[in-house]
RODO-2510 file (C-alpha; in nm, 4 decimals, decimal comma):
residues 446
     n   res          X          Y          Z
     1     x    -8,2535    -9,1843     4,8242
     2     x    -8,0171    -9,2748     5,1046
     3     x    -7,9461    -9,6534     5,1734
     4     x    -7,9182    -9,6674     5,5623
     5     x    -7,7128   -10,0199     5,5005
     6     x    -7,4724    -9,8769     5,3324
     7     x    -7,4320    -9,5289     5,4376
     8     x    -7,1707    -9,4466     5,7411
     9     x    -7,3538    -9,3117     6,0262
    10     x    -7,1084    -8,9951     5,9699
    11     x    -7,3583    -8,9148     5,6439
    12     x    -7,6108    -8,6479     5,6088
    13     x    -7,9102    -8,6278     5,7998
    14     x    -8,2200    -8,7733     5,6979
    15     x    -8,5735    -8,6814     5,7142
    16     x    -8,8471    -8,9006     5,9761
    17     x    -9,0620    -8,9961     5,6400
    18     x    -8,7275    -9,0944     5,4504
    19     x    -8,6036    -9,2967     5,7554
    20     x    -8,9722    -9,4483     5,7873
    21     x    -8,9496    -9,5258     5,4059
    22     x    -8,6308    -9,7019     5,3750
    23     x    -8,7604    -9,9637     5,6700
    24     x    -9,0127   -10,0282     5,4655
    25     x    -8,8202   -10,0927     5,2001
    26     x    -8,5714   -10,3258     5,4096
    27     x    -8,8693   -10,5140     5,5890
    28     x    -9,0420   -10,5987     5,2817
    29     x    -8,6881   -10,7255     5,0370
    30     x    -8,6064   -10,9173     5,3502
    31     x    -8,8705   -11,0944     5,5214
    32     x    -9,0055   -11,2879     5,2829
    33     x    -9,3955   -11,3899     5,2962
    34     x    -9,4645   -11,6348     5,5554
    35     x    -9,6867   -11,8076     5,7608
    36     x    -9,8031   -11,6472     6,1577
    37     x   -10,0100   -11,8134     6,4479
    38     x   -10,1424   -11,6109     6,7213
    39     x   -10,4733   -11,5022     6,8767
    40     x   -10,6650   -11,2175     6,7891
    41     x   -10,7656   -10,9404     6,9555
    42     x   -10,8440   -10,5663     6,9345
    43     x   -11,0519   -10,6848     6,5834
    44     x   -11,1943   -10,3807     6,4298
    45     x   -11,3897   -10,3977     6,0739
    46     x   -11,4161   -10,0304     5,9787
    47     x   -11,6674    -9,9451     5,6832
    48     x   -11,4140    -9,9667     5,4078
    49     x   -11,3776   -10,3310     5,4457
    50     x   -11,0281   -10,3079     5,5896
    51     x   -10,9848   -10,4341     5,8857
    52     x   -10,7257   -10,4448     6,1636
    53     x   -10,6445   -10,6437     6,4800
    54     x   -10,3492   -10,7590     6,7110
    55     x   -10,1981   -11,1159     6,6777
    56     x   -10,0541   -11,2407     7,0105
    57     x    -9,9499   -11,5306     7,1926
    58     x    -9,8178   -11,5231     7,5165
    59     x    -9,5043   -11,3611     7,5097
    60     x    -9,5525   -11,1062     7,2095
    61     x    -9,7947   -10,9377     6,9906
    62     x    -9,7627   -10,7581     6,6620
    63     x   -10,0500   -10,5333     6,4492
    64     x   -10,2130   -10,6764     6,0710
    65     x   -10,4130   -10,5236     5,8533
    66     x   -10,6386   -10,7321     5,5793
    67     x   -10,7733   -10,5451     5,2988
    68     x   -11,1304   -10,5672     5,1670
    69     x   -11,0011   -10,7263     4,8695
    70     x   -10,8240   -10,9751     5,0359
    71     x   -11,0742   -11,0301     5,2999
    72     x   -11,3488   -11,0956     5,0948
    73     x   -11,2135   -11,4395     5,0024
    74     x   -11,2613   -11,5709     5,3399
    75     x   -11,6143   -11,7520     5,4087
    76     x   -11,6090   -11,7096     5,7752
    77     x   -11,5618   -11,3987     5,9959
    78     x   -11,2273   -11,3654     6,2029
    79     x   -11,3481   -11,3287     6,5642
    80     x   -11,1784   -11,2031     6,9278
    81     x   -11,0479   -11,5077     7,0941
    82     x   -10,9677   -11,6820     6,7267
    83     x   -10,6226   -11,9069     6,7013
    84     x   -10,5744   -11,8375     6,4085
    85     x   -10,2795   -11,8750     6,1099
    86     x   -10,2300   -11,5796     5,8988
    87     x   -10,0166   -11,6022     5,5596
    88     x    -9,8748   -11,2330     5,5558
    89     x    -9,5548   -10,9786     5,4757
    90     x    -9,3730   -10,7988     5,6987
    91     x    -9,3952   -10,4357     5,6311
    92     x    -9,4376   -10,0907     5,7603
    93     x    -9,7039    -9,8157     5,8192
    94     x    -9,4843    -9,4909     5,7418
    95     x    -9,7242    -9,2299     5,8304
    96     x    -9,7128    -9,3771     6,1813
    97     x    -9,3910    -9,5480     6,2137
    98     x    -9,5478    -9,8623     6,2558
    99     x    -9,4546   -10,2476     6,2417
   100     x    -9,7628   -10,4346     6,0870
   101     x    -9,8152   -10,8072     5,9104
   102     x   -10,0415   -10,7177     5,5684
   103     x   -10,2938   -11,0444     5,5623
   104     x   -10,2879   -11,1955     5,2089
   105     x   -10,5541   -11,4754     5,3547
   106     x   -10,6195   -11,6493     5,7244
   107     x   -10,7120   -11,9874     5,8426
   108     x   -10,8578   -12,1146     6,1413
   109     x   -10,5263   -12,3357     6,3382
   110     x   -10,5274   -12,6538     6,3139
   111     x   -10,5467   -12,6917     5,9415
   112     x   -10,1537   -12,7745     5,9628
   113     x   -10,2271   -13,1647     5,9550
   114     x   -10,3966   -13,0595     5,6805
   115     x   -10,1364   -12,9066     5,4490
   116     x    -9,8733   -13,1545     5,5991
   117     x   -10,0993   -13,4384     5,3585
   118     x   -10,1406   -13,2056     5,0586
   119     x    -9,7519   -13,1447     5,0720
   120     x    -9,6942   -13,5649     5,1498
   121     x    -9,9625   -13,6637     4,8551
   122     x    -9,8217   -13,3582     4,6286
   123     x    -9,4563   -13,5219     4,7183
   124     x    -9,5495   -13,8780     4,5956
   125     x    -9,7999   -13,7858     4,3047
   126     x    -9,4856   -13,5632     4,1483
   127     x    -9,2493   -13,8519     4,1811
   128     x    -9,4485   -14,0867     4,0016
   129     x    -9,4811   -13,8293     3,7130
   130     x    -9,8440   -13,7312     3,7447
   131     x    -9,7096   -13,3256     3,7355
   132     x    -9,5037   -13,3897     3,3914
   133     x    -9,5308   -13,1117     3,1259
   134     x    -9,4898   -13,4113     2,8671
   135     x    -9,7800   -13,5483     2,9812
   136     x   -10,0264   -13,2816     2,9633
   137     x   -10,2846   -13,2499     2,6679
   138     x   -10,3055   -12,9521     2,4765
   139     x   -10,6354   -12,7659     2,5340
   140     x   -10,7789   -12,7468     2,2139
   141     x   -10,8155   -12,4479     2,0147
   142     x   -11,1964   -12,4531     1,9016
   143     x   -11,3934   -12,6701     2,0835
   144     x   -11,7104   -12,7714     1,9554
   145     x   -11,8450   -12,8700     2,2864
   146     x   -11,7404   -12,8358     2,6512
   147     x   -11,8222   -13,0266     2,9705
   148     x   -11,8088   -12,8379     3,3377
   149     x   -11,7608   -13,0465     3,6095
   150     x   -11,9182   -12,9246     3,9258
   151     x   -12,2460   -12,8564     4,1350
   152     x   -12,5871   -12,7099     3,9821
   153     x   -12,5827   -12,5174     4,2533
   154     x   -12,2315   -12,3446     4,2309
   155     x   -12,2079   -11,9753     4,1563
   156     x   -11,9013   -12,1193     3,9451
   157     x   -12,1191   -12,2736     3,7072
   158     x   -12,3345   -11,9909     3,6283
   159     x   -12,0026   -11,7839     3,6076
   160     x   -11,9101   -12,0510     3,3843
   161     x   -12,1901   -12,0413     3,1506
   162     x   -12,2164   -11,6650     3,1060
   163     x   -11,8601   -11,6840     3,0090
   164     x   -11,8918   -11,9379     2,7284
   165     x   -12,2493   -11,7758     2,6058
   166     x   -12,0599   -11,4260     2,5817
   167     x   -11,6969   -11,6028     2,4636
   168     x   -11,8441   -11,8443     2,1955
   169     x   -12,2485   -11,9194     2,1736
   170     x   -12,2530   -12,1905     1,9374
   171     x   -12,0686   -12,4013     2,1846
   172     x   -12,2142   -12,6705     2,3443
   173     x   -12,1815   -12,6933     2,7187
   174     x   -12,2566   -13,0358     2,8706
   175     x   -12,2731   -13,0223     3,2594
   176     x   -12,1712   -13,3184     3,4699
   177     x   -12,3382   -13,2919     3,8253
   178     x   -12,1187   -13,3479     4,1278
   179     x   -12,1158   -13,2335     4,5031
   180     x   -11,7723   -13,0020     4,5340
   181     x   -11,7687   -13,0697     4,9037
   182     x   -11,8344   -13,2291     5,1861
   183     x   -11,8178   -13,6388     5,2346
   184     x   -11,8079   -13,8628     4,8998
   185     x   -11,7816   -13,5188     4,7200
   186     x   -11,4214   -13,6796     4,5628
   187     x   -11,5627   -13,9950     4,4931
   188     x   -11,8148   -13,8468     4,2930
   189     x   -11,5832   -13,5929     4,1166
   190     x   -11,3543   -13,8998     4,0218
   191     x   -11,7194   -14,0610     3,8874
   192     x   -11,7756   -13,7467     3,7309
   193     x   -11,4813   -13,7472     3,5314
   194     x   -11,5069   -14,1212     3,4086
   195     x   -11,8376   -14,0714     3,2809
   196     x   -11,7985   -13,7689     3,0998
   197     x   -11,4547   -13,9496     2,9280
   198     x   -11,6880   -14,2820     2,9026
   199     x   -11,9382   -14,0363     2,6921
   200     x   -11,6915   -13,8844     2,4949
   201     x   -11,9447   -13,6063     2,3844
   202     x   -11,7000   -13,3368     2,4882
   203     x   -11,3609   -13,1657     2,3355
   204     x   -11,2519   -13,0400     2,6853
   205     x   -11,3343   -13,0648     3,0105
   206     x   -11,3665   -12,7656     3,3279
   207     x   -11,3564   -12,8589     3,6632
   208     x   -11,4163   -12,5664     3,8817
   209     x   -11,5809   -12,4381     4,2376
   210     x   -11,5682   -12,1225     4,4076
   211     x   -11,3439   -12,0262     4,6441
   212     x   -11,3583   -12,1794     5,0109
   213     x   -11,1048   -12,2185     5,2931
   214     x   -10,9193   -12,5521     5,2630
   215     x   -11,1810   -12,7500     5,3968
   216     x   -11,4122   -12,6296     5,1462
   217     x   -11,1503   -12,7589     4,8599
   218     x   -11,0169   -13,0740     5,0294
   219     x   -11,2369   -13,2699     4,7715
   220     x   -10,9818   -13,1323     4,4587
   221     x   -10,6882   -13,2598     4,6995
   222     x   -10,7861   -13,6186     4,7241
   223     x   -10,5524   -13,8566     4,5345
   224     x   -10,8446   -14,0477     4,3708
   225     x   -10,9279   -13,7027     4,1725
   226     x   -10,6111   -13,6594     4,1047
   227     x   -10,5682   -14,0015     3,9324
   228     x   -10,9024   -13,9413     3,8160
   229     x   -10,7907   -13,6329     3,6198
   230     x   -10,4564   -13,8071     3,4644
   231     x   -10,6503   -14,1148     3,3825
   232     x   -10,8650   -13,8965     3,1496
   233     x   -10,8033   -13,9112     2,7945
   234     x   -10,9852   -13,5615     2,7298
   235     x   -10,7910   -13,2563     2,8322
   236     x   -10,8897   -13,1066     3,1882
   237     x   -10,9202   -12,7545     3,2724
   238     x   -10,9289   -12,6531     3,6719
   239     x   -11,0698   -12,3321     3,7583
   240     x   -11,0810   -12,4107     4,1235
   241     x   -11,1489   -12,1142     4,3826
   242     x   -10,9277   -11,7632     4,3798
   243     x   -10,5838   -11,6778     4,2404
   244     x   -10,4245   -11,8100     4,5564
   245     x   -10,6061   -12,1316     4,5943
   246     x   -10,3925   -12,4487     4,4600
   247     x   -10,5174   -12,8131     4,4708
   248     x   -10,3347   -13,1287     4,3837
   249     x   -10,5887   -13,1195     4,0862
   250     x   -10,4617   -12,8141     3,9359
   251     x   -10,0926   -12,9209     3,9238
   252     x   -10,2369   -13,2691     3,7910
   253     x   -10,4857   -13,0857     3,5112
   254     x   -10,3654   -13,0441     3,1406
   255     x   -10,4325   -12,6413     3,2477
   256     x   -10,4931   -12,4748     3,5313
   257     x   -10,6773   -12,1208     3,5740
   258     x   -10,7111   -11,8990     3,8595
   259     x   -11,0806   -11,8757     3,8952
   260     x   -11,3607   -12,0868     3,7297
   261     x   -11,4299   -11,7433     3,4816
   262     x   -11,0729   -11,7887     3,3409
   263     x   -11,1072   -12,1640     3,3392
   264     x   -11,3972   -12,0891     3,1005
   265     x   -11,1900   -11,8046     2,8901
   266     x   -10,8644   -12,0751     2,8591
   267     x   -11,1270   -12,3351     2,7100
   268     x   -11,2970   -12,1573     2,4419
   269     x   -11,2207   -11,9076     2,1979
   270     x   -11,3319   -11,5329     2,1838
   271     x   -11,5927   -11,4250     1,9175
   272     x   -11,5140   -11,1141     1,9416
   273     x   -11,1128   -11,1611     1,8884
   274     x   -11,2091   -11,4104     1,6141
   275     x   -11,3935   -11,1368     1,4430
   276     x   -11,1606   -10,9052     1,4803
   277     x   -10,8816   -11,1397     1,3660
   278     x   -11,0800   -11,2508     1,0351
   279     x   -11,1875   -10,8945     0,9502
   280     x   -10,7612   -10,8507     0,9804
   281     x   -10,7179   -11,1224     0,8085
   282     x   -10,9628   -10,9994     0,5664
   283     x   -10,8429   -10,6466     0,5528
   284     x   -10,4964   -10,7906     0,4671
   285     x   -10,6198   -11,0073     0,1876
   286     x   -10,7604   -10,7236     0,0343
   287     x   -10,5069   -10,4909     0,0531
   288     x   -10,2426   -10,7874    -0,1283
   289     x   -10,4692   -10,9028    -0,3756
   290     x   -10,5181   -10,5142    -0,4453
   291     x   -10,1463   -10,4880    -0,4848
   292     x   -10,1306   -10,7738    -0,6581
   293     x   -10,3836   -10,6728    -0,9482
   294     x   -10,2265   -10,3221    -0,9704
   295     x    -9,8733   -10,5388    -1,0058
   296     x   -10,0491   -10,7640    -1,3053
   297     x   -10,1820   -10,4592    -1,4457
   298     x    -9,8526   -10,2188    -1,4766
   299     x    -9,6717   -10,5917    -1,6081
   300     x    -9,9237   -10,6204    -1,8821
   301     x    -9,8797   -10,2250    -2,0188
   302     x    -9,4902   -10,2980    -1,9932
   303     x    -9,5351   -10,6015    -2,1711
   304     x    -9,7822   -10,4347    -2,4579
   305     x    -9,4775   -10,1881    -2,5033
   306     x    -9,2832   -10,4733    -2,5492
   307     x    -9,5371   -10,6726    -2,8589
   308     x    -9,4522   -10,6745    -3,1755
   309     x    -9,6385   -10,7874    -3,4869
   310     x    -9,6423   -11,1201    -3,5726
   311     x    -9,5324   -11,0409    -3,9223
   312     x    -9,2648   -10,8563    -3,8005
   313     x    -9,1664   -11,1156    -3,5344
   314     x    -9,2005   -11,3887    -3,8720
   315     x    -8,9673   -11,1987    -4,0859
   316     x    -8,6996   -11,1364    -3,8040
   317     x    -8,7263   -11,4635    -3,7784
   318     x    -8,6957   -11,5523    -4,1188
   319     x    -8,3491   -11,3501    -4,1357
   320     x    -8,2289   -11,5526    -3,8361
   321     x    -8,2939   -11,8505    -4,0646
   322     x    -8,1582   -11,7731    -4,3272
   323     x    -7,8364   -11,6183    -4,1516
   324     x    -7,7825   -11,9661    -3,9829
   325     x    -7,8508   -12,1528    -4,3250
   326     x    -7,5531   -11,9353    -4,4364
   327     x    -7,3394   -12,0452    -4,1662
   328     x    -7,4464   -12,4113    -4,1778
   329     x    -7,3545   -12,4277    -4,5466
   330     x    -7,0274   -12,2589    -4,5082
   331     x    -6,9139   -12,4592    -4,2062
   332     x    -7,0637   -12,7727    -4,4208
   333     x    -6,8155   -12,6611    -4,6959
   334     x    -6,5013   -12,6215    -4,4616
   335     x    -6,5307   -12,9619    -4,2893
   336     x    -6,5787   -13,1524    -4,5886
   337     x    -6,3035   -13,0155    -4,7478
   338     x    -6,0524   -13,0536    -4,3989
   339     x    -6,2016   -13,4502    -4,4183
   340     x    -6,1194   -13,4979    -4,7984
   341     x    -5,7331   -13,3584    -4,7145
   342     x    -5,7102   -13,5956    -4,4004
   343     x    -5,8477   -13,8631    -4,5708
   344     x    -5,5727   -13,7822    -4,9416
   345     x    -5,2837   -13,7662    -4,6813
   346     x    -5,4226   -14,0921    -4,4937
   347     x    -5,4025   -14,2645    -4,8169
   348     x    -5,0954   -14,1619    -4,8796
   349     x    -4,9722   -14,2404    -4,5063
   350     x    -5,1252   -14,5910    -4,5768
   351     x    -4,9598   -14,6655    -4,9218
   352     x    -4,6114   -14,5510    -4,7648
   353     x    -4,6488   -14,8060    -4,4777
   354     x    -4,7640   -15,0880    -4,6970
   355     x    -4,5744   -15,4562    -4,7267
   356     x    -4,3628   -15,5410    -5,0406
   357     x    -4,6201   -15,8413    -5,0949
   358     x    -4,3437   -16,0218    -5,3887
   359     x    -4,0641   -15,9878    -5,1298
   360     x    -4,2582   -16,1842    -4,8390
   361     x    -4,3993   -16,4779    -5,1047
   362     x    -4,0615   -16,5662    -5,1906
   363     x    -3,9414   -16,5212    -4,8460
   364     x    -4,2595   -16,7415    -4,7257
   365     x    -4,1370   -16,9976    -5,0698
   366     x    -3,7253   -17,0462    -4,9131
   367     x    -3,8506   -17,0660    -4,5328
   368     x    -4,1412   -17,3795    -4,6870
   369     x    -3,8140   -17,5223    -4,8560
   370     x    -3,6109   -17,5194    -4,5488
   371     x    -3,8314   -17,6547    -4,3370
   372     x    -3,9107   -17,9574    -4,5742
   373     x    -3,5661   -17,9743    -4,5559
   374     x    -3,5507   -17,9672    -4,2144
   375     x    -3,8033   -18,2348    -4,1507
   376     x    -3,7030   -18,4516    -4,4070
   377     x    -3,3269   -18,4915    -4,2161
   378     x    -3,4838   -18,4695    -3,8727
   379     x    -3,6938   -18,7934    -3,9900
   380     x    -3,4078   -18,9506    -4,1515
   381     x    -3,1747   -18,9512    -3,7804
   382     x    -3,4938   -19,0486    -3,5808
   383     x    -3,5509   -19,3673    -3,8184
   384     x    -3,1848   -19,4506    -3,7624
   385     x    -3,1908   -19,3876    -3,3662
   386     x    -3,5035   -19,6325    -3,3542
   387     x    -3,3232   -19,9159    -3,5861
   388     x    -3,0325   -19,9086    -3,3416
   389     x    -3,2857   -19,9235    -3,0242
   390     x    -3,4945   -20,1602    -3,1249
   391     x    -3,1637   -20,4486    -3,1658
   392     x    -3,0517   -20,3215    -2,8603
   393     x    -3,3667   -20,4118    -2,7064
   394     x    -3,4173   -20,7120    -2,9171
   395     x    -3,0129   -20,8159    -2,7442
   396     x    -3,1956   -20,7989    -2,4383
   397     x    -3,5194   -20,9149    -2,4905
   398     x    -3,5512   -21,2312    -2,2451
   399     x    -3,7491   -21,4271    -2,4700
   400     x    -3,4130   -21,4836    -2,6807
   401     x    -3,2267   -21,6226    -2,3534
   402     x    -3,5187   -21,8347    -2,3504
   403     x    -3,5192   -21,9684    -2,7356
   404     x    -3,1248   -22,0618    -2,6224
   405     x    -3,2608   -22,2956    -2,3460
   406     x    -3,2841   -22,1198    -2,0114
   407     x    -3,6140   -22,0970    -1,8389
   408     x    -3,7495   -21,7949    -1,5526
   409     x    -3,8519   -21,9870    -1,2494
   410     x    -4,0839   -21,8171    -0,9954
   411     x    -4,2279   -21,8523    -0,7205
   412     x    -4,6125   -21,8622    -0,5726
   413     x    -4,6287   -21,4876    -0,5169
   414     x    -4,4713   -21,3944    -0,8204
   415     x    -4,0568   -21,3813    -0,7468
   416     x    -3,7992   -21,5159    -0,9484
   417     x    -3,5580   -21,7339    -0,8142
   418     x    -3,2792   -21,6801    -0,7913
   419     x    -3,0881   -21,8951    -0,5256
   420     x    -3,1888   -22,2421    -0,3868
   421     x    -3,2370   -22,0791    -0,0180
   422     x    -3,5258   -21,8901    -0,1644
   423     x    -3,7394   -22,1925    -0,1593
   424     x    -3,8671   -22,4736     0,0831
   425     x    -3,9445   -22,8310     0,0216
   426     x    -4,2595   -22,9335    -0,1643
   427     x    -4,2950   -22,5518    -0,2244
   428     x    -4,4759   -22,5246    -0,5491
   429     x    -4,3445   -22,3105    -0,8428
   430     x    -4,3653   -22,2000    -1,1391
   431     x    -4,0943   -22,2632    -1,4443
   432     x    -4,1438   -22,0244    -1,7858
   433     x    -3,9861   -22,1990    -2,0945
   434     x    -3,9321   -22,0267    -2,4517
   435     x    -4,3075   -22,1488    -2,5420
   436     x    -4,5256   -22,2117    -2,2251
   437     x    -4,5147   -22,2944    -1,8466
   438     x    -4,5065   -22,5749    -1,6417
   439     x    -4,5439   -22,6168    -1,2271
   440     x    -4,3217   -22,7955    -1,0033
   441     x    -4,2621   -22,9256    -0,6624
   442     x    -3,9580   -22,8588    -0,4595
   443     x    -3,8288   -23,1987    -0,3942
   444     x    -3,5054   -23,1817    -0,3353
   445     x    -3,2299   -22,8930    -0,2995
   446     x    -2,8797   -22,8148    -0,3157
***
């Protein structure tokens, strides 16, 4: 196909249909899908489903088309004269030429306040961690019981139950009654909520309603369901109107499914696949413990060809025996002989190395001798060294100086004097004579 972007305009000519196509193509990678307000006019609902009409405002007007599949979401009928906000992609009618908008889903103007507070409360509820994949529960794999929060009148409750009844009939469904809109209809969600986690009867819990323009669903984008759903210790399922619908309470849930039918398939189980998997399962089983049995069976005929008779076995065994007896006694025989030769030349060794025993007595006898010898002179000079001390000392012994007549004369604190300055009138003191001591009194001095 040729690429009018890139092609020179000097490039072969093109057909009307290919020219038509490769606008198409360009509108729909570039514009991206976006929101539109206008008027309508020139509504037509042809008997298909599809219908078309003109958005306008004052200075411009462009052609949409919504599909029966897409327009069967909406619970009111677009009118002439309508403001209007339609959430559609560029794009381009080829048979005709034509620039259109294809409608994915409309709302009546003035719900822009509206979105404004979802995006505000979605802002803050995200920051403060109320969105965090660590904080979601895991839906549980077989519930034995499930709660649905929503009206008794809801068409979403009666798609619920026919889901679980087909899905997984021996589950029990618990229903919590709540308005889904209107006034107080989030106030008594949020009640909802804390009474069925109050109860704790349930294993999981679906919240769901049908689909509705954002009016309808304003209850599921009130913060106080919101908080209602993360303050809930069981998980929470949302199944809240179509594929396109998202409320603050499905980014808050645990899981979120487009429509309350999924909601009911992402809580439970299927019978049907559970069968299936167990008679796999089953199959499978079968088929190894088949295998295995055949395996045991061919191991026991190799092992048969492999028995032998215990007589046999016994007198194979017996040889053994007797073949390591041999052995035994013949290594027995070697290593006592190789210990008697190490222990002859040890001996021998031993008696080489021995002391001459004579030799070292007499040599012990002459070393006693000369050290009596020894001693006997060493005692002999220290006697004669003491005798010459001791009248050396006795020479200067004082008592002999005082036998001769002298005396020691001291004073009060125990010094001898020695000169007569040493001492003071009527100083008393004390004189040591040869045999005893007498005290004095300085009386006179010289």
């Amino acid at each position: 196909m040729v690429d009018l972007l890139t092609y020179p305009a000097t490039q072969q000519v093109i057909s009307v249909s290919e020219l038509n196509r490769l606008a198409k193509r360009v509108l729909e990678q570039t514009l991206p899908l976006t929101w539109v307000a206008g008027e309508i006019s020139n509504f037509k609902r042809y008997d298909s489903g599809h219908c078309y009409f003109t958005l306008k405002d004052a200075q411009a007007q462009v052609d949409c088309v919504m599909f029966r599949h897409k327009l069967q979401y909406l619970d009111w009928l677009p009118e002439n004269g309508m403001q209007v906000e339609v959430r559609a992609s560029p794009t381009l009618y080829e048979a005709r030429g034509k620039f259109q908008l294809n409608v994915e889903t409309m709302r009546r103007a003035g719900f822009g306040a509206l979105y404004e507070a979802f995006e505000r409360l979605k802002a803050r509820l995200d920051k403060e961690g109320l969105f965090a994949q660590a904080r979601k529960k895991p839906v549980p794999d077989f519930p034995c019981a499930v709660g649905v929060v929503t009206s008794l009148q809801a068409a979403a409750l009666r798609d619920v139950l026919t889901t679980l009844r087909r899905r997984m009939p021996s589950v029990r469904v618990v229903i919590y009654p709540t308005p889904v809109q209107g006034e107080g209809a989030s106030q008594r969600i949020a009640e909802a909520l804390a009474i069925a986690e109050a109860r704790s009867e349930c294993d999981v819990l679906i919240v769901c309603r049908g689909g509705g323009s954002i009016e309808d669903l304003w209850a599921y984008n009130e913060e106080i369901v919101a908080r209602a759903i993360h303050a809930c210790a069981i998980p929470v399922v949302t199944g809240i109107g179509h594929e396109t619908d998202f409320t603050i309470a499905d980014f808050v849930a645990d899981a979120r499914a487009a429509t309350p039918t999924a909601a009911a398939q992402l809580a439970t189980p299927d019978r049907a696949e559970l069968s299936e998997q167990l008679l796999h399962w089953y199959q499978r089983l079968s088929r190894i413990a088949e295998r295995t049995l055949e395996d045991r069976m061919q191991r026991l005929d190799y092992l048969a060809k492999r028995l032998v008779h215990p007589g046999a076995r016994m007198s194979i065994q017996l040889d053994k025996l007797r073949h390591l007896a041999a052995r035994m006694s013949g290594a027995w025989q070697r290593s006592s002989q190789q210990h008697g030769w190490q222990q002859r030349e040890r001996a021998q060794r031993l008696a080489a190395a021995g002391p001459d025993l004579a030799a070292l007595v007499r040599e012990n006898g002459e070393r006693a001798r000369r050290l009596r010898e020894a001693a006997r002179r060493r005692m002999d000079a220290a006697a004669t060294l003491l005798h010459r001390l001791e009248a050396h000392l006795k020479h200067l012994n004082p008592q002999l100086v005082l036998e001769r007549g002298y005396s020691i004369t001291e004073m009060e604190d125990g010094r001898i004097v020695r000169d007569s300055a040493q001492v003071e009138l009527d100083e008393e003191l004390k004189i040591t004579f040869a045999k005893g001591w007498a005290g004095a009194q300085v009386k006179r001095k010289g």
